[in-house]
N, C-alpha and C positions, 0 to 999 in steps of 0.2 A: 447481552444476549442470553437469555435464561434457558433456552434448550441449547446451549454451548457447554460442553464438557473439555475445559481447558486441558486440563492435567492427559489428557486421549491423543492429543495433538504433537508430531514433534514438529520437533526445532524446524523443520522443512515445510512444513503442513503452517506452523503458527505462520511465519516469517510470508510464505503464500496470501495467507487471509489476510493477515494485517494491508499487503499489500494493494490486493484486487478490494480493501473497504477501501483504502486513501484515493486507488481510481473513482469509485464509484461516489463519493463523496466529493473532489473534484467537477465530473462530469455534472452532478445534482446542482453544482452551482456556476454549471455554464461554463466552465473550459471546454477543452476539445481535449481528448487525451492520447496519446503515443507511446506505442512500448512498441521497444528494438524485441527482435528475437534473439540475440545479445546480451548477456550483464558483462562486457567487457571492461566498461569504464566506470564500474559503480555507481550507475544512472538506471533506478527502475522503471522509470516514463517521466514523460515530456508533457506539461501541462501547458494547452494556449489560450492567451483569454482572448475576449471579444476582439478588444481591441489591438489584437495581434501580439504581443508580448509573449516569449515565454519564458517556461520556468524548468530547470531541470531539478527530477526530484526522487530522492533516495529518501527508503523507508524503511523502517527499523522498529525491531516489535521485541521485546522482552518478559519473557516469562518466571515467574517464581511463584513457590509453591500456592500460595494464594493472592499472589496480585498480577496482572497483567496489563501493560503501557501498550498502545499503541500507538 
C-alpha cells in the first residue's frame, strides 16, 4: 500500500487493518465470514466455505521499523 504510512499507525490501529485485509481477502475468495463482538477466545472470525466447512481464524500483524508481516 503506497499511501500507507506504517510507522503513524499503533500497535491497535496495525493489529485492526491487518485484520479487516485477512476478512476481506477471505470474503474476495468466496467464504462467508463471522466476527463475534467478542475477542474472548482468541478467535478474530469465522471463515465458511462453500461447501460448508469452517475455519476458525486468528490474526497477527507485526511491525518493525521498516518491515511489516501480515
Amino acid at each position: 500500500m503506497p499511501n500507507t504510512i506504517w510507522s503513524r499507525l499503533n500497535k491497535l490501529q496495525l493489529g485492526r487493518y491487518a485484520e479487516y485485509y485477512a476478512k476481506m481477502e477471505f470474503a474476495s475468495y468466496g467464504f462467508e465470514v463471522y466476527t463475534s463482538e467478542v475477542d474472548d477466545h482468541g478467535i478474530d472470525f469465522i471463515a465458511k466455505t462453500k461447501e460448508g466447512r469452517f475455519f476458525e481464524i486468528q490474526v497477527k500483524s507485526v511491525r518493525q521499523t521498516n518491515y511489516v508481516f501480515m
